[in-house]
C-alpha positions as a printed Julia matrix, in Angstrom:
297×3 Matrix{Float64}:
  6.19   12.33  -18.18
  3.37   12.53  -15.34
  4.92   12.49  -11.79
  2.13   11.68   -9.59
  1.31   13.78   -6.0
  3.24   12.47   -3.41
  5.71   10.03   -5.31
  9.69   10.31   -5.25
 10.35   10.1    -8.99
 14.26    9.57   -9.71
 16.14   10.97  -12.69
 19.24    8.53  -13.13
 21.98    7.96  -15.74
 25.33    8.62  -16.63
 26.81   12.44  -16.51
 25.85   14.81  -18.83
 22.75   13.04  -20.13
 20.91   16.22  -19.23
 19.25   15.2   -15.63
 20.01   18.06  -13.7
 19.03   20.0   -17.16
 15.81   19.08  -17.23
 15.27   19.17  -13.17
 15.86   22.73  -13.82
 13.17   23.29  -15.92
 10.79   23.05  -13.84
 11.58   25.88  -11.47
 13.34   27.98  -14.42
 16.8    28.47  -13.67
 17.24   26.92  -17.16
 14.61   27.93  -19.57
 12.71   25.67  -21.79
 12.75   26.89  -25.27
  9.78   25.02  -25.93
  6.66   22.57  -25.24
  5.01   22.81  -21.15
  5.79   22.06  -17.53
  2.83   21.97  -14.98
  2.2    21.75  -11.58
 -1.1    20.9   -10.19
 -2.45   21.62  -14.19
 -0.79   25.46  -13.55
  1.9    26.4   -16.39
  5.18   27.13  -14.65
  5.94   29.27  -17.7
  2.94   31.55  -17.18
  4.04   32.23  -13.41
  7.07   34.98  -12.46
 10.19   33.18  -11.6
 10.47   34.39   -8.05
  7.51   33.36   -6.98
  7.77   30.5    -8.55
 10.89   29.11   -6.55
  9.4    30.42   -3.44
  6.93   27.28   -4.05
  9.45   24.58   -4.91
 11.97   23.49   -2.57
 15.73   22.73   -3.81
 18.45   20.95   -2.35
 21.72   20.38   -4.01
 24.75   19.19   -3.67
 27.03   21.56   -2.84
 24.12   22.52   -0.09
 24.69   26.21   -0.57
 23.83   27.37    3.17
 24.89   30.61    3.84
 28.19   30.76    5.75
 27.63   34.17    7.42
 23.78   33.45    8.87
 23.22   30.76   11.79
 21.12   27.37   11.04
 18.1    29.24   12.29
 18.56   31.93    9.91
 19.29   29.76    7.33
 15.94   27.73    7.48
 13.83   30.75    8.11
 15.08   32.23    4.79
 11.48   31.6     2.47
  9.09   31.94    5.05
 10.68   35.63    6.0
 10.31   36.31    2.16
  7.04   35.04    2.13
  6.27   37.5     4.63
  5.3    35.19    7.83
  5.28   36.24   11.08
  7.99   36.14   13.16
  6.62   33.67   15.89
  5.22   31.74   12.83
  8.65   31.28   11.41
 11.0    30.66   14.44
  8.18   27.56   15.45
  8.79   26.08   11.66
 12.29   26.47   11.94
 12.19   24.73   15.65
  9.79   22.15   13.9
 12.21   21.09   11.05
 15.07   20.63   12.86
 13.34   18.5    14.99
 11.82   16.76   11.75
 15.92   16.37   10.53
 17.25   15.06   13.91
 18.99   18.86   15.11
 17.64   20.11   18.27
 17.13   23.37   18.19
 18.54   23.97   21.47
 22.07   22.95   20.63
 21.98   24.0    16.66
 19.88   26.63   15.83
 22.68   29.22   16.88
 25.88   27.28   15.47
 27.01   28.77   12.04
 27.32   26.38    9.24
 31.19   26.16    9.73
 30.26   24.62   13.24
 28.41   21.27   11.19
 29.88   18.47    9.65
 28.81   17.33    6.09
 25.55   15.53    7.25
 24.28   17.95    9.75
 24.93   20.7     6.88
 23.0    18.61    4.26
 20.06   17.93    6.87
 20.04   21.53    7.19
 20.15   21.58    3.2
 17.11   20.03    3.44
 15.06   21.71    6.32
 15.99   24.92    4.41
 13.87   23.4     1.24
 10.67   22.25    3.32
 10.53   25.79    5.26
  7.49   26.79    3.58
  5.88   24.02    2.95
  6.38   23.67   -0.37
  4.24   21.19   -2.6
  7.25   19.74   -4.91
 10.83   19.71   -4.3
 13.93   19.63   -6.34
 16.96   17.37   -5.13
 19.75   17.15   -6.86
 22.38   14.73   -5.83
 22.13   15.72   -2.32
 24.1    12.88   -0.75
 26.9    12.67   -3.8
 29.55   14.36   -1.87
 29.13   12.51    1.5
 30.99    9.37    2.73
 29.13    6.16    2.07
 28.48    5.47    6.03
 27.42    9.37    6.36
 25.15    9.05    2.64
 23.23    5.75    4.11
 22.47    7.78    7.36
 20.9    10.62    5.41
 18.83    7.81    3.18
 17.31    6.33    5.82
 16.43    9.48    7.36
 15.37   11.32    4.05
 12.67    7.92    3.81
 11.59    8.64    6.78
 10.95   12.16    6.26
  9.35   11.45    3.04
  6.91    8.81    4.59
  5.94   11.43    7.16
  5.37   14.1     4.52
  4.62   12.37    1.2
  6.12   15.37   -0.79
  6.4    15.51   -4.51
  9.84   14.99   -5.23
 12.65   15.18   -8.2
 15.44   13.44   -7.09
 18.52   13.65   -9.87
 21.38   10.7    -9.01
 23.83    9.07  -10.97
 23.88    6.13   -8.78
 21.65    3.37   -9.32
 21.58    1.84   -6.5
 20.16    5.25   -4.7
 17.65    5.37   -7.32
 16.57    1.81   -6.04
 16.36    2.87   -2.29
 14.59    5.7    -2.52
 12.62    6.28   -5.43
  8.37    5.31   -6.06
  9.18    5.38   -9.62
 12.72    5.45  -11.71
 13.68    7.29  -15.07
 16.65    6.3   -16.54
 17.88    8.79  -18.94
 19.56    8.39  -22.17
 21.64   11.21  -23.75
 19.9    14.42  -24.65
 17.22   13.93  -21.39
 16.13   10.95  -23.38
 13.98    8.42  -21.7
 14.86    4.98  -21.65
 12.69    3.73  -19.04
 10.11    5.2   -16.91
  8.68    2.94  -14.27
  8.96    0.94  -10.6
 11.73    0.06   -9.79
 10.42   -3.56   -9.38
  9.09   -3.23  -12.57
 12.79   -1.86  -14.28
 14.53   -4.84  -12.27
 12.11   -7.75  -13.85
 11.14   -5.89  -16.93
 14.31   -4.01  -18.36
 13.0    -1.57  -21.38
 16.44   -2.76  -23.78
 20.03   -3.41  -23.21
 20.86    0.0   -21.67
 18.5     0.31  -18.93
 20.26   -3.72  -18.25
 23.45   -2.03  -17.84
 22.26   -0.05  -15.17
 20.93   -2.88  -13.52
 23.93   -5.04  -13.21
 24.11   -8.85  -13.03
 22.68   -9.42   -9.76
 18.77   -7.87  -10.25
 17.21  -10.73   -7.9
 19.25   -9.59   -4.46
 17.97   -6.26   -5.84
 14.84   -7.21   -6.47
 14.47   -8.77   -2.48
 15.82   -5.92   -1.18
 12.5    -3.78   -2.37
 10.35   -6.38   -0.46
  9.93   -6.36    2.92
  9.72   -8.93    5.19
  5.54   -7.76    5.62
  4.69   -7.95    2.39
  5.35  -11.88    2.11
  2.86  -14.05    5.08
  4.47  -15.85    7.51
  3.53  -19.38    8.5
  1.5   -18.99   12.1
  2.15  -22.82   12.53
  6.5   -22.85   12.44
  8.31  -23.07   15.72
  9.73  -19.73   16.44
 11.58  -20.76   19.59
 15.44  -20.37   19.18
 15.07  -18.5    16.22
 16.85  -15.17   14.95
 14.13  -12.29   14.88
 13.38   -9.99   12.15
 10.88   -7.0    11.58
  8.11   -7.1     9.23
  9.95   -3.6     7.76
 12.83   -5.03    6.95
 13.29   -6.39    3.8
 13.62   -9.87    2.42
 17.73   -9.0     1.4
 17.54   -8.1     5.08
 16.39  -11.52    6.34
 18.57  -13.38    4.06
 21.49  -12.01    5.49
 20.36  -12.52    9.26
 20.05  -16.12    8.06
 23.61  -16.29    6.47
 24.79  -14.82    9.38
 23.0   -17.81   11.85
 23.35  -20.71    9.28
 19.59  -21.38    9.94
 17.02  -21.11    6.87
 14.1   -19.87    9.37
 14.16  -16.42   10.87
 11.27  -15.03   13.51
  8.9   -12.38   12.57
  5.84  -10.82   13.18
  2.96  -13.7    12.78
  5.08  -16.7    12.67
  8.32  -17.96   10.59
  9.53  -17.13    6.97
 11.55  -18.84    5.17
 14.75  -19.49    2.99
 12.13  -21.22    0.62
  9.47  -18.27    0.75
 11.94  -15.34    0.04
 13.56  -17.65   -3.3
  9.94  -18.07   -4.59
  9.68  -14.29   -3.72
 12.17  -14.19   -6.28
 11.18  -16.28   -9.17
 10.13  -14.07  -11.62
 13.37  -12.28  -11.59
 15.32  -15.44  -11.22
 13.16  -17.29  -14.53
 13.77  -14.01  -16.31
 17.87  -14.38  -16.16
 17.78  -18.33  -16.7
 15.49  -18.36  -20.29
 18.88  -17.73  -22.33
 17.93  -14.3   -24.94
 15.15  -13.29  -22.57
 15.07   -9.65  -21.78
């Protein structure tokens, strides 16, 4: 597997298939008994542990902060290792929790008891960009938030990650995560197997066999619209947009087809002109040609 600079690869399939396993590898707190891992060409087996970690950030579930050190304290943990100065480190840690959406002000002195489950996650994951680091290691970060709280964090995780263009290992057993967030998806077998490593557009027209399909689910075309955004389809300059409900060109085509369920209208307003009901179903013939031909894969 080649995970290329500045992609969010995700590691998804059912539990115990050996995701978090092989996530591990890579900074050593499991140890492979055998073949390579490398980052930027460099062995990670030829490198001391320590200083090894020190270069990959890791965010888990469970978040780990400590419960006896403030937010600030927290966050500043690598870079003090690393041996930065101290007005070097308290302007990163000010930085990141602006970056997450904490000002500093009003959280860098609260203890992590004083958070709720998002705020202590976003801290989770300031902690792991502290120094910079070239690759990070997430796993299931959002598994043990509420589905309102777990959306908040996604959205603000993308925008992070569109900021920063990190490498990133994100392990989830939820598919529909994997969707959201990930450049490119690996759907694991049993044993760290690979079933399928590709786009996610690619997995939703082009399942490898009938267990990456189970993944998938029986409605792949409102997935498949809602990893298109409204931009990437042209509008027509010439339509009346008068009257019409407005959409932006980020949102995505799932996005637009709900706005016009929601207005009974088949038009919606948009950045250059009008799309259409009609434009965002042929945005979705392949997929939809793909589930009619009956024994097609």
């Amino acid at each position: 597997m080649a995970i290329p600079a500045g992609e969010l690869v995700v590691f998804v399939g059912p539990s115990g298939c050996g995701k978090t396993t092989t996530m591990k590898m890579i900074n050593r707190l499991i140890e492979p008994t055998s073949g390579s891992i490398r980052i930027g060409g460099e062995d990670v087996l030829g490198m001391p542990p320590d200083q090894l970690r020190r270069r990959i950030g890791y965010v888990i579930q469970q978040i780990g902060l400590f419960p006896h050190l403030t937010v600030a304290q927290n966050v500043a943990l690598v870079p003090k290792l690393l041996g930065w100065p101290k007005a070097k480190v308290t302007a990163r840690v000010d930085e990141l929790l602006n970056l997450v959406g904490l000002d500093p002000a009003q959280f860098a002195g609260r203890h992590p008891r004083r958070l709720s489950g998002g705020q202590q996650q976003r801290v989770g994951v300031a902690r792991a960009l502290a120094a910079d680091p070239p690759v990070m290691l997430m796993d299931e970060p959002f598994g043990a938030t509420d589905p309102i709280t777990r959306e908040r964090l996604q959205n603000e995780f993308l925008r992070l990650q569109r900021e920063l263009r990190k490498t990133i290992i994100f392990v989830t057993h939820d598919f529909e995560e994997a969707l959201r967030l990930g450049d490119r998806i690996a759907v694991f077998r049993e044993r760290s197997r690979i079933a399928q490593y590709d786009t996610p557009a690619r997995i939703l027209a082009d399942p490898a066999d009938d267990y990456v399909a189970s993944f998938i689910g029986g409605d792949s075309t409102l997935k498949r619209l809602a990893l298109i955004s409204v931009g990437d389809l042209a509008a027509d300059p010439a339509a009346e947009v008068d009257g019409l409900p407005r959409v932006s060109a980020t949102a995505t085509l799932r996005e637009a087809l709900d706005v016009m369920v929601s207005h009974s209208t088949q038009q919606v307003a948009c950045d250059g002109g009008v799309l259409t009901y009609a434009a965002i179903c042929a945005a979705a013939e392949p997929a939809r040609e793909r589930e009619e031909v009956p024994g097609a894969r």
